[in-house]
C-alpha positions in Angstrom: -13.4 -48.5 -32.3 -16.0 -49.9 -29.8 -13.2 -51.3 -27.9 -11.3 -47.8 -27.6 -14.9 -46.4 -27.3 -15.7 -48.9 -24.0 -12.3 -48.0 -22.4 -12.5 -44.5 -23.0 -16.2 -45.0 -21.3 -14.0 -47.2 -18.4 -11.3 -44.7 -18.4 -13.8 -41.5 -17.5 -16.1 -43.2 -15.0 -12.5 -44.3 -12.7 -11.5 -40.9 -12.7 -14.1 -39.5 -10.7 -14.3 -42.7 -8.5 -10.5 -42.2 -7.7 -11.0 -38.7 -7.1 -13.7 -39.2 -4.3 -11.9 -41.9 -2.9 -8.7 -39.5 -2.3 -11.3 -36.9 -1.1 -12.8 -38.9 1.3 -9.1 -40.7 2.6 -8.0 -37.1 3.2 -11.2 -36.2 5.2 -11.0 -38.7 7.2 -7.4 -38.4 7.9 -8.1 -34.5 9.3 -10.6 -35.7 11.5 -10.0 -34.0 14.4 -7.4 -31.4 13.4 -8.0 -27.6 14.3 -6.2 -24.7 13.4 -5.7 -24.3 17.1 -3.7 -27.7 17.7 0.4 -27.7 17.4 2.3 -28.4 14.3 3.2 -31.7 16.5 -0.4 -32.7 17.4 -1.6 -32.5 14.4 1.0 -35.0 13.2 0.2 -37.2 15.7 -3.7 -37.1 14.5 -3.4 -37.4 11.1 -1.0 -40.3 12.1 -3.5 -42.4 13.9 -6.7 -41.0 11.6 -4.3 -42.5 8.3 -3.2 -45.7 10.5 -7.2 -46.5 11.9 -8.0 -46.3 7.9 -4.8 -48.5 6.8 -6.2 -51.2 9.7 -9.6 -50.8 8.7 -8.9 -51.7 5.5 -6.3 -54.6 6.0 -9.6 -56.1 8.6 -11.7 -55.7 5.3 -9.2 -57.3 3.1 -9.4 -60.4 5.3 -12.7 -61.2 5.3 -12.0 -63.3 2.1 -9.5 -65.0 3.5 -10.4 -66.0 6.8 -13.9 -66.7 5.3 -11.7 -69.8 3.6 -8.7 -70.5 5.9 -9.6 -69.3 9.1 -12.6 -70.4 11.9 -16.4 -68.5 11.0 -15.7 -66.1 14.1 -12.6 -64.6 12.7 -14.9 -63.3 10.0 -16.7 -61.7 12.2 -13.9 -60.2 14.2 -13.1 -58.8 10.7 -16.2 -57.0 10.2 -16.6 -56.1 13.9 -12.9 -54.6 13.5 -13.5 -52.8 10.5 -15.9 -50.5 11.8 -14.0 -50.5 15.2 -10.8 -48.7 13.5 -13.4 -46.4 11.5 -14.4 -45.2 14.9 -11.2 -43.7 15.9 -11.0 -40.8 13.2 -14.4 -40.1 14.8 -13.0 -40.0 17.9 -10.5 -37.5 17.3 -13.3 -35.5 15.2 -15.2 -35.4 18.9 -12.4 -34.2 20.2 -10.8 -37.3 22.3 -7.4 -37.2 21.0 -5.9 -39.5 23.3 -8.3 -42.0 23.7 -8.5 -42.3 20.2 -4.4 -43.5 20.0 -5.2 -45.7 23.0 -7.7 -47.5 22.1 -6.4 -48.2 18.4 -3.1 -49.5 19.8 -5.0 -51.6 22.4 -7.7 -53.2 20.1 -4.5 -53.6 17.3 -3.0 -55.8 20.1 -6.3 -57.6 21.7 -7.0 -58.6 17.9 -3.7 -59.9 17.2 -3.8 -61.7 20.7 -7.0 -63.3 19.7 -5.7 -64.7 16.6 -2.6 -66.2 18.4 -4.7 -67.8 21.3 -7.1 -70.0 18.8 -4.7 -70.5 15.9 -1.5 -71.4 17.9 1.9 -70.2 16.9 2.0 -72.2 14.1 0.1 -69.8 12.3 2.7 -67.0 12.6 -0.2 -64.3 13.6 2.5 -63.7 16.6 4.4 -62.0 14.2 2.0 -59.3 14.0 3.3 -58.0 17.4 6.7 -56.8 15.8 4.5 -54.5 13.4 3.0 -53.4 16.3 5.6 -52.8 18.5 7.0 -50.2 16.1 3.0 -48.0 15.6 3.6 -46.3 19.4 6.8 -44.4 18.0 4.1 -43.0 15.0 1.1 -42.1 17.1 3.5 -40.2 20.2 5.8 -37.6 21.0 9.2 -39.4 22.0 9.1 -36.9 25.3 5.5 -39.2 25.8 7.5 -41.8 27.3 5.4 -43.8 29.6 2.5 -44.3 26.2 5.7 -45.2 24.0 6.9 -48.1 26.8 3.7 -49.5 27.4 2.8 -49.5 23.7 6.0 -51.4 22.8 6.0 -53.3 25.9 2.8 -54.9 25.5 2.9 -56.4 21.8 6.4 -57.4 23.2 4.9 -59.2 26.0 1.7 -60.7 24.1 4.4 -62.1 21.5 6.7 -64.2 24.2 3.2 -65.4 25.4 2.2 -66.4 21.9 5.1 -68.3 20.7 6.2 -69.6 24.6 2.9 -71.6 24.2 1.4 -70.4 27.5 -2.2 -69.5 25.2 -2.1 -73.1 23.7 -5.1 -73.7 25.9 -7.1 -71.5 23.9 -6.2 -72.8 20.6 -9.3 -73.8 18.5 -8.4 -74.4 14.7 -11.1 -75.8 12.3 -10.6 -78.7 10.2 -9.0 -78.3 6.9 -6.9 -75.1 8.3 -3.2 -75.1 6.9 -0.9 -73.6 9.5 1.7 -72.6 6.6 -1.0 -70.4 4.2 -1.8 -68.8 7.2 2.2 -67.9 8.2 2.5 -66.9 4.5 -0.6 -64.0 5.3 0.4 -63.1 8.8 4.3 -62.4 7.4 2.7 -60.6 4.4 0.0 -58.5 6.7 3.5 -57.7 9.2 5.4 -56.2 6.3 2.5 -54.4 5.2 2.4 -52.8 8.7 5.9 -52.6 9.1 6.2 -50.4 5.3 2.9 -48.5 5.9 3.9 -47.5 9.4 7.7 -46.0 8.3 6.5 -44.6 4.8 3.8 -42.0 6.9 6.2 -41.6 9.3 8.7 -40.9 6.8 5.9 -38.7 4.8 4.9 -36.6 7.8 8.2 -36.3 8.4 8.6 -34.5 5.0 5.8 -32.4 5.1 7.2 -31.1 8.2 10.3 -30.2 7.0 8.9 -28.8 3.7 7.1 -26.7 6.6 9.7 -25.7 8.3 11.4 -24.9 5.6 8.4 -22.6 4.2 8.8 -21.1 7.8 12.3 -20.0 7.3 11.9 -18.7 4.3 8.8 -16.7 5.1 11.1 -15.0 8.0 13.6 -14.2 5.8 11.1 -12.5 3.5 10.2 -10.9 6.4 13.3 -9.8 7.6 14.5 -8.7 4.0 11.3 -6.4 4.1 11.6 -5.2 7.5 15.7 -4.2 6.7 14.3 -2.4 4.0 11.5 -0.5 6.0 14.4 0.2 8.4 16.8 1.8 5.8 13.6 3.6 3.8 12.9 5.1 8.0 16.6 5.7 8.0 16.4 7.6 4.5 13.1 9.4 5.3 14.5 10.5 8.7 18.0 11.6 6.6 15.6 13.4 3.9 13.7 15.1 7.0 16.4 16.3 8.6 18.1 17.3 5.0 15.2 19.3 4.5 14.9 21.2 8.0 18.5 22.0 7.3 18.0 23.6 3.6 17.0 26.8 4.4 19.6 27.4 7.1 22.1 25.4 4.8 21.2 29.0 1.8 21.7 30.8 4.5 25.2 30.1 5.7 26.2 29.8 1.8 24.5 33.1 1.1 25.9 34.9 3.8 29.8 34.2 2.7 28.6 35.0 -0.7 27.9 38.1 -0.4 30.5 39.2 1.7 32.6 38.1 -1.1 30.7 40.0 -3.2 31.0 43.1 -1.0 34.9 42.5 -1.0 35.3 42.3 -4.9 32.7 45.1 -5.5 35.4 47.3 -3.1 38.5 45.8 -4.9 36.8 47.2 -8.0 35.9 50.6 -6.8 39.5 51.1 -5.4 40.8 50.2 -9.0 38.7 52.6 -10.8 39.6 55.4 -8.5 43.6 54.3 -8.5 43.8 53.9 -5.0 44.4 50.5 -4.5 47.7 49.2 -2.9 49.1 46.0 -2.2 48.5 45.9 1.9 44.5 46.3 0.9 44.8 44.0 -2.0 46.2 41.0 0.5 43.6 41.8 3.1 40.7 41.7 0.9 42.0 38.7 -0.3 42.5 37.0 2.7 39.3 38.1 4.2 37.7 36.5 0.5 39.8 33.4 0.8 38.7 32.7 4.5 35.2 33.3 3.6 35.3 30.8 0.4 36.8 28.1 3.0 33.5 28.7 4.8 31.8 27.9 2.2 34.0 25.0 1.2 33.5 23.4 4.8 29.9 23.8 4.6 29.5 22.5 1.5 31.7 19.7 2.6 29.8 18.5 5.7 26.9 18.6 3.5 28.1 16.2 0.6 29.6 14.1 3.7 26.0 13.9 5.2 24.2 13.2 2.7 26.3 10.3 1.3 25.3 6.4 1.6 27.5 4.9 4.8 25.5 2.0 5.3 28.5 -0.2 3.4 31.5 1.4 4.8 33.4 0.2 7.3 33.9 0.9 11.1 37.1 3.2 11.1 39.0 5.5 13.5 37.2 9.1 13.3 38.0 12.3 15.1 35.4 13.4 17.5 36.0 17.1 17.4 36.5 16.9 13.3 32.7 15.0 13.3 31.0 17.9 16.1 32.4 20.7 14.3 30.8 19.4 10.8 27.9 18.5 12.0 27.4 22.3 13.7 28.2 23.3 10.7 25.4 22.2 9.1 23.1 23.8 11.6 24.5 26.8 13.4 22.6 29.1 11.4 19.4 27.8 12.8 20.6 28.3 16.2 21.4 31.9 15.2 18.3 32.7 14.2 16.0 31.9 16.7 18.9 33.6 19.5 19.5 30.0 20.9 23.2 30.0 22.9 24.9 26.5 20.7 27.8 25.5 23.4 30.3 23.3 21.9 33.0 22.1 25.2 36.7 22.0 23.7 37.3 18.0 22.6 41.0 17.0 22.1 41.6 16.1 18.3 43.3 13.3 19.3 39.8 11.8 20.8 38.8 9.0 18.2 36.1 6.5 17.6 35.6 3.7 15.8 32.5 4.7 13.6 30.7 5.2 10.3 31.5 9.7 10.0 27.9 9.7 8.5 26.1 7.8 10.7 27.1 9.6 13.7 26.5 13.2 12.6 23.2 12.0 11.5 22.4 11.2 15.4 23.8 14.4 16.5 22.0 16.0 13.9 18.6 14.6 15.0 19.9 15.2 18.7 20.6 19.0 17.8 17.3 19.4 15.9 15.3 17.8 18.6 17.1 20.2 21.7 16.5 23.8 19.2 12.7 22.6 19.1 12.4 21.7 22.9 14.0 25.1 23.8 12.2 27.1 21.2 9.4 28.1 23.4 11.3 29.0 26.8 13.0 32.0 27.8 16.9 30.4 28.6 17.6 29.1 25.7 20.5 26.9 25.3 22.1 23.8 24.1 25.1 22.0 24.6 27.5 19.7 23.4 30.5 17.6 25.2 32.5 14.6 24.6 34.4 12.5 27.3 36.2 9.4 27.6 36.0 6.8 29.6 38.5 3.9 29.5 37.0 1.9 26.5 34.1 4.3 25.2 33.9 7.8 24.2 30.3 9.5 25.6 28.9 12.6 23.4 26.0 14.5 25.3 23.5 16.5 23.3 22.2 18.9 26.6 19.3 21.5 26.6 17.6 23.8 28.7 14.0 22.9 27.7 11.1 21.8 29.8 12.5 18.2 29.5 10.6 14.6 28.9 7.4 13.3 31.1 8.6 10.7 33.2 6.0 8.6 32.2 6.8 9.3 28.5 10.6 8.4 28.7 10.3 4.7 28.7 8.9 5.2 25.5 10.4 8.0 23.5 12.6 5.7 21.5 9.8 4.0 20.3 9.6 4.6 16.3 6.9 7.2 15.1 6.2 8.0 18.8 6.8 11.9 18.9 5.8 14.6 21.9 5.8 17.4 19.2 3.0 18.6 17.3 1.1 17.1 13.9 3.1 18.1 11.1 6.4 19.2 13.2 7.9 15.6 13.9 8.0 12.2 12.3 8.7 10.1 15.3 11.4 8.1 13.8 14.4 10.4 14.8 15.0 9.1 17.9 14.3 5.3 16.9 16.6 5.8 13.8 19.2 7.0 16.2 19.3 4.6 18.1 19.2 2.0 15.7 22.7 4.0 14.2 24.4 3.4 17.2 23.5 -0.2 18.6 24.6 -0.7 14.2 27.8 1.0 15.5 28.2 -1.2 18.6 27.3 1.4 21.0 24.3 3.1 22.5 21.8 6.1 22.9 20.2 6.5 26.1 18.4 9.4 28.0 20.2 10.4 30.9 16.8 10.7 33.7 19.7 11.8 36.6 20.2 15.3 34.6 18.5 18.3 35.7 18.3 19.4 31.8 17.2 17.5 29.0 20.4 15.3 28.3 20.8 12.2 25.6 24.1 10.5 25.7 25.7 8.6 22.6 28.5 6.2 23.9 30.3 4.9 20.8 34.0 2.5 21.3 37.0 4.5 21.4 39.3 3.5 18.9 41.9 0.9 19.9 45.0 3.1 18.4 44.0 5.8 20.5 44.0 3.6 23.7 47.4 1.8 22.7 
């Protein structure tokens, strides 16, 4: 039990040890970074803060060694190199980024040189260079080619000097030394290197693909939401429109009904009195007939409107089927408020490729946006024509009002800009439209070389009309 008790003890006090030595690794390996930096940079730092600690600690590891094996100096090249490489994360923290990769790949190398020049080759310390050939391609950008070529260029150069013998000069070992121990820890000391260099590469390399890929999936999220910001515009402007359109939409339907209402109260009154006859019977129910198809169309354009098109696909539409529905829907208004609605003769054989909806919803925010901007003036009028031209068909929405600021029409397109007053526009009709047809692979522009208010929607005319 005291056993179990002792390790238990052993156990709790390495925890917290451990978990200050991970803390204080991953301070010092953000030495240096700011929120400011590049993705890139900061790779670069952390890579020469994590590398400065891994040589810092290899210098620290050898003091043992070279205390037995190597010459008394070494020992103190050790501890003078161990605080050297501790510098560097405090170099980046001071804000010399590139001195701080500089000057660890340069003292990496003079080390190593050192080493070579008073053990001799025979001590395989020259192998070192390898290792160190390879640490430019984790501390630089691959576009930072001139750093990259002299950092591999002159290990490269300090190992043909090392093993070519031209530093034998130098050479200095103490008695007792044994050249092969010695090659056994420099080979060991490269691979450690070699490893440690690719696995942070190779873990940066993941952290910045687990970024990018948290990137990608944040601007999805983003788009999702904005798409559905879009269609709840496109619904609101719909429902606005819908609801501008509901009293006038009673009033067309009441209309009809009670001249049908009229008709049949007649029909009955001529029964009663025994005066009816079969020419008045048919014309009554004509007239009631013509007046129910009124109410059919109406009713029509209406369940058309309101339906979902965003699915449906681009088909061949007539233009002059798609106008007429969409006055429909709004005439009355016109009436009311004496505004002359001109509607130019279109061929019924003029067809584009469309979504029906979509398009009466932009003539229907057109419309709605001319009956406001004539409402206050005296010639009140608004117009409609379509055209073709070769591949496209243009529908112009024209009226007489006092027209758009010049230095307001680079921006009336904008969404929840409006020019009209608080609580008589949303400032998404226009936006909405124009997001309809660039959907539709066309366009809604404002036509500035009009002398009236003009808005053009150019939509593709459909290929079976143009064959």
């Amino acid at each position: 039990m005291r056993a179990l008790a002792r390790g238990t003890k052993s156990e709790w006090m390495s925890r917290p040890l451990a978990g200050s030595a991970v803390a204080l690794f991953r301070a010092l390996a953000n030495q240096g970074v700011t929120a400011a930096l590049p993705d890139a940079l900061k790779k670069r730092i952390r890579m020469t803060n994590v590398l400065s600690v891994f040589g810092a600690f290899l210098m620290a590891a050898s003091v043992p060694f070279d205390a037995v094996e190597a010459p008394r100096w070494m020992v103190i090249e050790d501890i003078l190199g161990t605080f050297a490489y501790l510098g560097f994360p405090l170099l980046n923290r001071a804000g010399h980024l590139r001195l701080s990769r500089l000057l660890c790949l340069v003292v990496s190398d003079l080390i190593v040189l050192g080493n070579v020049a008073m053990l001799g080759p025979a001590s395989g310390t020259q192998m070192v260079f390898f290792a160190l050939a390879v640490a430019p391609f984790a501390l630089y950008e691959l576009r930072d080619r001139l750093a990259i070529g002299l950092g591999v260029a002159f290990p490269v150069v300090c190992f043909i000097a090392g093993s070519g013998g031209w530093l034998a000069r130098f050479q200095h070992t103490p008695p007792g030394f044994h050249a092969g121990t010695y090659y056994a820890y420099s080979a060991a000391v490269t691979l450690a290197i070699l490893i440690f260099c690719v696995y942070r590469t190779s873990h940066a390399n993941r952290v910045a693909e687990e970024a990018l890929r948290e990137d990608i999936a944040r601007r999805e999220r983003a788009e999702r939401e904005l798409e559905t910001h879009r269609m709840s515009a496109l619904h609101a402007a719909k429902m606005a429109a819908l609801g501008e359109m509901s009293g006038n939409i009673a009033h067309e339907v009441n209309n009809p009904v009670a001249a049908i209402l009229l008709r049949a109260q007649r029909l009955r009154m001529l029964g009663e009195e025994g005066r009816l006859d079969a020419a008045k019977v048919a014309k009554a129910a004509g007239e009631i007939e013509g007046t129910a198809h009124r109410i059919a169309r109406i009713v029509d354009a209406l369940r058309s409107f309101a339906r979902d098109g965003r699915n449906s696909p681009l088909q061949p539409e007539s233009v002059s089927a798609i106008i007429r529905e969409t006055v429909d829907l709004c005439a009355q208004r016109f009436v009311q408020r004496a505004i002359e609605l001109r509607v130019d003769d279109v061929s019924d054989d003029l067809r584009i490729d469309c979504r029906r909806v979509q398009v009466s919803q932009i003539l229907l925010n057109l419309l709605a946006n001319a009956h406001d901007a004539v409402e206050p003036v005296a010639n009140r009028w608004v117009r409609i024509e379509a055209s073709a031209r070769d591949s496209e068909v243009a529908i112009a929405v024209s009226d007489s009002g006092a027209g758009v600021p010049a230095e307001l029409q680079s921006r009336i397109m904008e969404p929840f800009f409006t020019t009209k007053g608080i609580g008589k526009g949303t400032g998404l009709g226009l936006s909405v439209s124009k997001g309809l047809a660039e959907g539709l692979g066309g366009r809604l522009e404002f036509d500035a070389s009009s002398p009236a208010t003009r808005f053009i929607l150019t939509l593709r005319r459909a290929e079976e009309v143009r064959r």
